[in-house]
C-alpha positions in Angstrom: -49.3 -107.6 -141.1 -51.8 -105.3 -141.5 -50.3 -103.0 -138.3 -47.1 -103.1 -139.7 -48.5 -101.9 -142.9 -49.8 -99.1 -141.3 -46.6 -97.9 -138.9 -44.8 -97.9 -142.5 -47.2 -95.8 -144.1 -47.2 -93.8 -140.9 -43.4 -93.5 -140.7 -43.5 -92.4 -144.4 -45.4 -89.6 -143.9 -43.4 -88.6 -141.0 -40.2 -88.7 -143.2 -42.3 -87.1 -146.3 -43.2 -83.9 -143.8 -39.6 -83.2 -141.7 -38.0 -83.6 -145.2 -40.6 -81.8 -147.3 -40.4 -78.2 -145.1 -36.8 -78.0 -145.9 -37.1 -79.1 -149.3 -39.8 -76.1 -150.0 -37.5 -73.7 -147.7 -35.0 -74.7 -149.9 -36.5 -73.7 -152.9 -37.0 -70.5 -151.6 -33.4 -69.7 -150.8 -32.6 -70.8 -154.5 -35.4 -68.3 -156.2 -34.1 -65.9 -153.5 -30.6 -66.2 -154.9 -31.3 -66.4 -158.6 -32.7 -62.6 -158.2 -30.2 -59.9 -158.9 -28.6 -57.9 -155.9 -30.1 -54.2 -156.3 -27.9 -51.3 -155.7 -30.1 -48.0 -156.1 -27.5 -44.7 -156.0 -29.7 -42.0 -155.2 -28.3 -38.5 -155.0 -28.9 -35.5 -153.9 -30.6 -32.0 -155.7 -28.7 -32.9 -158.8 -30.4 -32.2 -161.5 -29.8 -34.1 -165.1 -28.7 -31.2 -166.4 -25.4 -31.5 -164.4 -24.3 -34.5 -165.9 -22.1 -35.4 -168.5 -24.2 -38.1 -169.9 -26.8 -35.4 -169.7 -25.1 -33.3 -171.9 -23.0 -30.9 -169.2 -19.7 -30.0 -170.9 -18.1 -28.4 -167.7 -18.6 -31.0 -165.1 -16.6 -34.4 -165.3 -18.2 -37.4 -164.4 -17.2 -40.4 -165.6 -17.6 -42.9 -164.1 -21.8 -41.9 -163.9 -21.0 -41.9 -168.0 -19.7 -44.8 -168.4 -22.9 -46.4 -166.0 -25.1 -44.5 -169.0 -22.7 -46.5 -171.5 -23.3 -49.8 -169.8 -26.7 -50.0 -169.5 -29.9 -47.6 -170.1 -30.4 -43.5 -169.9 -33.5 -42.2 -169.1 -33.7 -38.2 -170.9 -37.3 -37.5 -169.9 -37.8 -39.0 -166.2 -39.5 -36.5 -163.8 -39.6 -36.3 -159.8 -42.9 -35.5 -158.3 -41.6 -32.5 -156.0 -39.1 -30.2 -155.5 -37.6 -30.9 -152.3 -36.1 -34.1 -150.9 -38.3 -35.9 -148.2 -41.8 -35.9 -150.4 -39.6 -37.5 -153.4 -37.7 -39.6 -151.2 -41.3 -40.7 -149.9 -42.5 -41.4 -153.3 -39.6 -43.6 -154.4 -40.4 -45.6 -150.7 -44.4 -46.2 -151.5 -45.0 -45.1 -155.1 -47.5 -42.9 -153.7 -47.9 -38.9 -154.6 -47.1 -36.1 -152.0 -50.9 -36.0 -151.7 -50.6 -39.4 -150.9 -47.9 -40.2 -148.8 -48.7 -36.4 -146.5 -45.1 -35.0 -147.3 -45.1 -32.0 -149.2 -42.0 -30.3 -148.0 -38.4 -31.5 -146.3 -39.0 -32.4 -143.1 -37.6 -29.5 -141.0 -34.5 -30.1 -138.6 -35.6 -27.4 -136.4 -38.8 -29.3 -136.0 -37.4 -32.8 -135.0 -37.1 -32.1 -131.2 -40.9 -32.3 -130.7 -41.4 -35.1 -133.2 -42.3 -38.9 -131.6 -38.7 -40.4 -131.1 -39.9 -43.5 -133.2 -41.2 -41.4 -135.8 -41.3 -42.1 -139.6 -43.3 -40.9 -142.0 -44.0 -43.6 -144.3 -44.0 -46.2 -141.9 -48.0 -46.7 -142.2 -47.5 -47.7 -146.0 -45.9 -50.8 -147.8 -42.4 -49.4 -149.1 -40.1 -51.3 -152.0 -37.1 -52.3 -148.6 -39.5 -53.8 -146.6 -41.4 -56.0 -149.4 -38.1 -56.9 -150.1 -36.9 -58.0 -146.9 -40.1 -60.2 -146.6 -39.0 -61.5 -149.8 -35.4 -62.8 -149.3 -33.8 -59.6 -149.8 -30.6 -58.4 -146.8 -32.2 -54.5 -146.8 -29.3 -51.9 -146.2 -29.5 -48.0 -146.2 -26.1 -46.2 -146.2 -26.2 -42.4 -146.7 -29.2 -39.5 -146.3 -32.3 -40.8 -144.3 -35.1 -37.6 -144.5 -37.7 -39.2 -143.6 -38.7 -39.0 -139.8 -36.8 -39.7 -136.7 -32.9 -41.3 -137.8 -32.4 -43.4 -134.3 -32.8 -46.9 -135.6 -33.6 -48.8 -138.8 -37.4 -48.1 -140.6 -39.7 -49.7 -143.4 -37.5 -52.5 -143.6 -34.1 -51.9 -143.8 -31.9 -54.0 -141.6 -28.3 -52.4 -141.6 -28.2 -48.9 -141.3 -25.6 -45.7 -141.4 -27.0 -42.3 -141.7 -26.2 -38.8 -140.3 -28.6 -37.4 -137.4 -29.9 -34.6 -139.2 -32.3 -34.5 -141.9 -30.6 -32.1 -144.3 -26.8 -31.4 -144.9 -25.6 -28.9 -142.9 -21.9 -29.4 -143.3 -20.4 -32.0 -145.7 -17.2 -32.1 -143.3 -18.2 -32.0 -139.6 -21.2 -35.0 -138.9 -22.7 -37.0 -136.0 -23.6 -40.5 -138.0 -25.8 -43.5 -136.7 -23.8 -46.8 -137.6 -26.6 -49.1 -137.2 -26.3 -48.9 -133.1 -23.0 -46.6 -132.6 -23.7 -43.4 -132.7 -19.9 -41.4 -133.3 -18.6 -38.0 -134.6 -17.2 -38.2 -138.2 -14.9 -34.7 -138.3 -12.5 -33.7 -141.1 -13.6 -36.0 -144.0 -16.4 -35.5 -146.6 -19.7 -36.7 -145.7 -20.0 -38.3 -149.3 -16.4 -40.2 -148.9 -17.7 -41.4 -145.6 -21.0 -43.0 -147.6 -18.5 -44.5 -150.0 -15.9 -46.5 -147.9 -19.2 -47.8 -146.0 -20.7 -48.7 -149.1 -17.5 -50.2 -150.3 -17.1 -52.3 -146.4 -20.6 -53.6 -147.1 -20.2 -55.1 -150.5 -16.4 -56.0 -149.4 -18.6 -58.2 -146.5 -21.3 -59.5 -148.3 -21.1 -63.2 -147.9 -25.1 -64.1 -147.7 -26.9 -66.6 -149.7 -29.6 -64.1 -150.3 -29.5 -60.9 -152.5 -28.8 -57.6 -151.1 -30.7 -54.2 -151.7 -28.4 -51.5 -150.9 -29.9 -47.9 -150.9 -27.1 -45.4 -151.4 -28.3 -42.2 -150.6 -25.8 -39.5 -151.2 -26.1 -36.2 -149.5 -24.3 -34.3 -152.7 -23.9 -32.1 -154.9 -26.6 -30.8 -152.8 -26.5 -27.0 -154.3 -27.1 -25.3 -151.8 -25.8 -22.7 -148.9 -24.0 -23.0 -147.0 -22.3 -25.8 -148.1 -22.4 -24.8 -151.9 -21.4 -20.8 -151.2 -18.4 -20.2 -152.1 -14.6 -22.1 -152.3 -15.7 -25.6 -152.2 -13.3 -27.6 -149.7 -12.5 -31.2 -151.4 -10.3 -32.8 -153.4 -11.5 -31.7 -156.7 -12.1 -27.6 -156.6 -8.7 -27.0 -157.4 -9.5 -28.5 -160.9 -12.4 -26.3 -161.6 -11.4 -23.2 -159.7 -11.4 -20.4 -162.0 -13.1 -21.9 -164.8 -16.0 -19.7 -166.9 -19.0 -22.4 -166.4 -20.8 -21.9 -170.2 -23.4 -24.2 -169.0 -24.1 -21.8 -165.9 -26.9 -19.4 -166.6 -25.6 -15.8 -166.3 -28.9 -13.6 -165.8 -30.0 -11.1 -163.9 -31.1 -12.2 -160.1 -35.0 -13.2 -159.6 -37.5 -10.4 -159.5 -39.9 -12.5 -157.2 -37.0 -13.1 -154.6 -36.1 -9.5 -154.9 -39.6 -8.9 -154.0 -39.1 -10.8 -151.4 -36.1 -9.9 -149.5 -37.5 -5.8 -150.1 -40.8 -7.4 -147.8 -39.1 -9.2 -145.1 -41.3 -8.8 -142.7 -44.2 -11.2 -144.6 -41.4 -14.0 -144.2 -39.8 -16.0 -141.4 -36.1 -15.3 -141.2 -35.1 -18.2 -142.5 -36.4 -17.6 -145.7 -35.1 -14.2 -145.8 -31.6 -15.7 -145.1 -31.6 -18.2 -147.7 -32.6 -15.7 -150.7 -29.9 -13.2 -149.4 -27.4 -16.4 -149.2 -29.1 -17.3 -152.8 -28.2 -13.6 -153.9 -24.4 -14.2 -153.0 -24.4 -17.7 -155.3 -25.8 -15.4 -157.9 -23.3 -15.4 -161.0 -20.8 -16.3 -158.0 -17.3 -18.6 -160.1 -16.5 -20.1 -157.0 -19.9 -21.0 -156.2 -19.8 -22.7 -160.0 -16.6 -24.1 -159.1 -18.0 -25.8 -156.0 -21.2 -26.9 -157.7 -19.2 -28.7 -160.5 -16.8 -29.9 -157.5 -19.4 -31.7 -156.0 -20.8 -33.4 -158.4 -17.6 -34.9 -159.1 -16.8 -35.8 -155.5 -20.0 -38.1 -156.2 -19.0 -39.1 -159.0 -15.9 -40.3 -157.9 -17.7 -42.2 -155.2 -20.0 -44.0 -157.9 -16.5 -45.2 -159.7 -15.5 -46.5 -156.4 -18.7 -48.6 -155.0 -18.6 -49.7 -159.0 -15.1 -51.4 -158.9 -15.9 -53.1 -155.4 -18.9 -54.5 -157.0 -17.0 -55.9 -159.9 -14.1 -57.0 -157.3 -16.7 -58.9 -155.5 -17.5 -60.3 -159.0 -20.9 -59.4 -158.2 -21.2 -56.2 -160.8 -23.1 -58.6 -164.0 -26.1 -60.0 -161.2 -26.6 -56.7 -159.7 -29.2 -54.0 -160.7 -28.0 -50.8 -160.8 -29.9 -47.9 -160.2 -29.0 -44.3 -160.2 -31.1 -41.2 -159.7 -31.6 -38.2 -157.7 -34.5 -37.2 -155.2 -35.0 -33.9 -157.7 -32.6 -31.4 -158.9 -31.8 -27.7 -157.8 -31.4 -24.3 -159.9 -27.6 -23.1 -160.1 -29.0 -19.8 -161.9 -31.6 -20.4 -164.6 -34.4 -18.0 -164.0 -32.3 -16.1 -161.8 -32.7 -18.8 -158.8 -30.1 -20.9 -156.8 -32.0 -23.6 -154.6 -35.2 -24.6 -154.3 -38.5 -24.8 -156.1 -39.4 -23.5 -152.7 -37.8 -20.5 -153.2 -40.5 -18.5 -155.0 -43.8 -17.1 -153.9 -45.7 -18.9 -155.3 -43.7 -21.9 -155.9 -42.7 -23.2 -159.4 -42.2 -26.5 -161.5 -39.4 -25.1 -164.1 -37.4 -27.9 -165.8 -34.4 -28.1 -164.6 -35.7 -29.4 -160.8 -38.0 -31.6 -162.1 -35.9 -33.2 -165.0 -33.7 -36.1 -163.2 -31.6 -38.6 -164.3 -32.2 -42.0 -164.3 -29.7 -44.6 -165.3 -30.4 -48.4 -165.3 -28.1 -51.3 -165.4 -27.7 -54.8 -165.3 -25.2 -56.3 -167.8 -26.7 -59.8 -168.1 -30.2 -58.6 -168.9 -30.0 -55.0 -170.2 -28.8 -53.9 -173.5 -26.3 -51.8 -173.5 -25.7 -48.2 -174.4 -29.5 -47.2 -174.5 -31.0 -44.1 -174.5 -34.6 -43.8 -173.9 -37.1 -40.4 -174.6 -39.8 -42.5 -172.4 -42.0 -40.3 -170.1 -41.7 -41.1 -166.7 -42.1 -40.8 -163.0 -40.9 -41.2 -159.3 -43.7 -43.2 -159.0 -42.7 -45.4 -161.3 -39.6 -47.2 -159.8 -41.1 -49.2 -156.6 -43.3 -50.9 -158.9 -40.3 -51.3 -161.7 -37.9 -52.7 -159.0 -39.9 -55.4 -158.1 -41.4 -56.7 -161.0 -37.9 -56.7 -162.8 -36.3 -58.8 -159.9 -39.3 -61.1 -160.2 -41.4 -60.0 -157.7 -45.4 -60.4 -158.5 -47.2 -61.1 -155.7 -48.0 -57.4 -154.3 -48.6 -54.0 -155.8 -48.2 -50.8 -154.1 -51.9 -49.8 -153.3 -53.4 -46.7 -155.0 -50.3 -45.6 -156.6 -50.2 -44.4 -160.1 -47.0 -46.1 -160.9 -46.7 -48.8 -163.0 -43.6 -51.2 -164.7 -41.5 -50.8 -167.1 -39.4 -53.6 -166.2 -40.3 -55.8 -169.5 -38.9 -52.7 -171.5 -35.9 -53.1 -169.7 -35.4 -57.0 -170.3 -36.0 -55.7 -174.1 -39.4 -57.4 -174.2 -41.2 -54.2 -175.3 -40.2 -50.6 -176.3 -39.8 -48.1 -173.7 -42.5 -46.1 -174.5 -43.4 -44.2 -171.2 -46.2 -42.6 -170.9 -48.5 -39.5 -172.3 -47.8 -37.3 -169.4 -46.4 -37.5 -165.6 -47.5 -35.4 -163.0 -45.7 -33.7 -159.6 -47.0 -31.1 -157.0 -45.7 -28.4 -154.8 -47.3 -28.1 -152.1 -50.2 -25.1 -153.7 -48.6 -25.5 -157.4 -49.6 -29.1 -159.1 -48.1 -29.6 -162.7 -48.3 -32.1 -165.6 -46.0 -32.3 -168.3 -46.4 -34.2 -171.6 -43.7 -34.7 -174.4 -44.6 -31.2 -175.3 -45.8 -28.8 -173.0 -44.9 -28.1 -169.0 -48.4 -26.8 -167.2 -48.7 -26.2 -163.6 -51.6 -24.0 -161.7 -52.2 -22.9 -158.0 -54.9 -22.9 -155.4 -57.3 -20.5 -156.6 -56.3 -17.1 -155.1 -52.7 -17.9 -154.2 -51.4 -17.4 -158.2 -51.3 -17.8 -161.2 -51.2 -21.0 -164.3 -48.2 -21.1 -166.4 -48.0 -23.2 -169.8 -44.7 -23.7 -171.6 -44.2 -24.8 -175.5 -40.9 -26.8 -174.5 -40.0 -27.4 -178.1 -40.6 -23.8 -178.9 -39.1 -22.8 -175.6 -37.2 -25.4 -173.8 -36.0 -22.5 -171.1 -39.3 -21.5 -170.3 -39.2 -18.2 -171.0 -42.6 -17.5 -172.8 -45.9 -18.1 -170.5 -48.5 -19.2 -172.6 -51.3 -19.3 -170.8 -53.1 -16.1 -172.0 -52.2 -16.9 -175.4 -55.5 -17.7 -177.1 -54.1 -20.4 -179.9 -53.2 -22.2 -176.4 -56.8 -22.1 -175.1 -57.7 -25.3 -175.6 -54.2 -27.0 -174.5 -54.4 -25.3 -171.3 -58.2 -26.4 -171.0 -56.8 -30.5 -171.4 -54.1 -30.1 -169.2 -56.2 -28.7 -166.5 -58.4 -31.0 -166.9 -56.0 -33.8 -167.0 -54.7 -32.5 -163.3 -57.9 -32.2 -161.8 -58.5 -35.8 -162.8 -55.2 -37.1 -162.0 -55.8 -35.9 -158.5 -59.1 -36.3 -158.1 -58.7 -39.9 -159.0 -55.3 -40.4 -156.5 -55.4 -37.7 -153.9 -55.7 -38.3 -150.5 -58.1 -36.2 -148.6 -56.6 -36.0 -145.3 -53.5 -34.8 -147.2 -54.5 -33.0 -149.9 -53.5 -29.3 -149.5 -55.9 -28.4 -152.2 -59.0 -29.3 -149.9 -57.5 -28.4 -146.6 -56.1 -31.7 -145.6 -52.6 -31.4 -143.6 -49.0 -31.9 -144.5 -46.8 -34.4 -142.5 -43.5 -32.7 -140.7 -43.6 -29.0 -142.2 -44.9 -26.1 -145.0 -42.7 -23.9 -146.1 -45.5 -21.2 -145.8 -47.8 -22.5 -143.2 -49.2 -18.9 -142.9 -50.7 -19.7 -146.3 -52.4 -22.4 -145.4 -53.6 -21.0 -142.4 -55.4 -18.1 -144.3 -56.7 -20.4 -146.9 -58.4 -22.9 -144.5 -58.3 -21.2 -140.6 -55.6 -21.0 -138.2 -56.3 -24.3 -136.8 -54.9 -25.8 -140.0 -51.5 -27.5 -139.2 -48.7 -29.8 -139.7 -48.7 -33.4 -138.2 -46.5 -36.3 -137.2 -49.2 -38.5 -136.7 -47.4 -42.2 -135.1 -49.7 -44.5 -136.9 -49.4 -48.4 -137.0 -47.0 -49.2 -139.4 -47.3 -51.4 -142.0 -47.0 -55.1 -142.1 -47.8 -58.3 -144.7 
């Protein structure tokens, strides 16, 4: 009796443990599906200022209004950098350019002697792979930037990008279709990112959320591409239009200087100011700008419908930014913070939109004045969907999911800070300031409800002594407290990939200073 007592008992626990595994599995597939499916629209150079929403009254875009009308609008969100990769970095990690070693786009010309496997945030935990080990199916469609393009990285499972870095032509491509590589010739790069986008959700059929990175290579504003008669769809509607919004002023003095000093440039740089001089005041350059932005826009409105087709549009989170934005003439500069010597921080490529929404959680039609950063979204994503069991480590991002769910006000913060490579800035709800590397230029300081076009430098102005004493003492702070030393340019630690001026750096610190593509062990939980 007692035996047989025992061989139940025994048998019971057997039973208890094959059914129990499953049973907890189980429960993770159903917290795994009660999360919303994420869809982050990330464009490209666009700043705010070239939206609708935002106020443009030349450009149409729609259907990116009526996202602003369905959910949340940030008016004061700020990207860390100027140029592509380093932001694209810091919306990957949460980390600064200081941080993360990418302080400038990743050069094309370069890529040939870079590690075939090489990506260069792959050392750090990013928002697609904590998501993958979380439940999530990881896709990245569009723009990659961010190291070698051959085959997936940091998490993503399904992949279509372009093998270049940058745009180069929007209508003649060589893309990477998770393991096909094939020639896509006479159709818009940005249409192409839209009908896979549309195939994916069409061809969802999981039990576990998606995250779906959408990373549009448009408006892009800049040459070639941008020079000129724009060739899609929507030009016709805009050619020969006046452009209020575009800045009419007189070219840049510093580029001027420039070009008149080739020889203390490479000839690229020379190339790109003289190509910047020809979208100077240029209408069809306008034209092609505005065209652009609507071609995206367009391809928003379409990846929006499939969504609500799918009947999937109320669970999914929908994000839409841009990496940073570009000048189209204020200041007298086209292209790049980049562009000047030294570089700058001016408004309009720092000032980005950000639209949130999610129809079941979100409050509609919100606007928000909140103060924020790149560095802010990783952490944001994940604790809105639920996910609380990691942080991004040293980053100086932090949530503001529970403002989204309405459970606070979306208050933001006192100030955000970015960094161009020898210029870091801070800007605070009413002042801009940015400085250099001792030597190499120097500090600006903007009143931006006085002067919201950042005309006036302040920084010699005695009533602003004491302002520009905080704010430079809020910088050195802010990166004393989150800079890396190995990458901070400040104290002669490297840049990943490429400097637009590595002469610079080289007379500051020695010609044995360089760039790197260090293949470091990447990071795993």
């Amino acid at each position: 009796m007692y035996k047989e007592i025992l061989a139940s008992v025994a048998r019971l626990l057997i039973l208890l443990a094959w059914v129990g595994q499953p049973a907890f599995a189980q429960t993770d597939r159903e917290q795994s599906r009660e999360r919303p499916n994420i869809l982050f629209i990330l464009t490209d150079n666009q700043a705010a200022s070239l939206l609708g929403t935002y106020g443009n009254p030349d450009i149409q875009t729609p259907n990116i209004d009526r996202l602003a009308q369905e959910g949340v609008q940030f008016n004061r969100h700020y990207a860390v950098n100027g140029m592509c990769s380093p932001t694209r970095a810091t919306l990957m990690t949460g980390l600064m350019p200081s941080q993360h070693g990418i302080h400038n786009w990743l050069d094309d010309e370069m890529m040939a002697d870079w590690p075939r496997e090489w990506s260069a945030v792959a050392e750090f935990r990013t928002l697609p792979l904590t998501l993958k080990n979380r439940g999530y199916r990881t896709a990245l469609i569009g723009k990659w930037h961010l190291g070698q393009p051959w085959k997936p990285s940091i998490g993503y499972e399904y992949w279509v990008t372009f093998t270049d870095g940058h745009t180069v032509d929007f209508w003649d491509n060589t893309v990477i279709d998770n393991e096909e590589v094939y020639d896509v010739k006479n159709r818009h790069i940005v249409d192409f990112f839209t009908d896979k986008a549309v195939a994916f959700i069409n061809d969802y059929e999981g039990d576990e959320p998606f995250y779906l990175q959408l990373n549009y290579d448009g408006p892009y504003v800049n040459p070639p591409t941008n020079l000129g008669p724009a060739r899609n769809r929507f030009y016709p509607d805009y050619a020969g239009k006046t452009f209020p919004s575009f800045p009419r002023v007189a070219f840049n003095q510093n580029l001027i200087d420039q070009i008149m000093n080739k020889e203390a440039h490479p000839p690229f740089i020379i190339k790109k100011h003289l190509e910047a001089l020809a979208m100077h005041n240029d209408p069809a350059t306008m034209a092609n700008v505005a065209s652009q932005n609507t071609l995206v826009d367009d391809g928003v409105g379409q990846v929006m419908a499939a969504l609500k087709e799918k009947g999937l549009d109320r669970n999914t989170l929908v994000v839409f930014s841009s990496d940073q934005g570009n000048f189209y003439g204020q200041h007298g500069l086209w292209q790049h913070t980049v562009v000047t010597t030294p570089t700058n921080l001016y408004e309009t490529a720092m000032n980005i939109p950000l639209i949130v929404r999610h129809p079941t959680v979100i409050e509609a039609g919100q606007e928000s004045d909140a103060l924020l950063a790149q560095y802010d979204l990783p952490a944001t994503i994940l604790d809105y969907v639920g996910i609380d069991d990691v942080t991004f480590e040293n980053s100086p991002g932090r949530s503001f999911a529970s403002g989204l769910r309405g459970g606070d006000s979306l208050t933001g913060r006192e100030m955000v800070f970015f960094e161009q490579e020898e210029t870091r800035g801070v800007r605070t709800r009413k002042f801009a300031y940015w400085e250099r590397i001792p030597g190499v230029g120097a500090p600006e300081l903007y009143d931006m409800e006085l002067d919201p076009g950042q005309q006036n430098n302040l920084v010699d102005d005695e009533r602003y002594r004491e302002t520009v004493k905080q704010l430079s003492a809020a910088l050195t702070g802010f990166f004393g407290r989150y800079a890396d030393s190995q990458y901070d340019l400040w104290q002669g630690g490297i840049a990943k990939g490429s400097v637009v001026r590595p002469n610079m750096f080289k007379k500051l610190y020695g010609d044995s200073w360089s760039t790197a593509t260090p293949l470091l062990p990447p990071f795993s939980e």
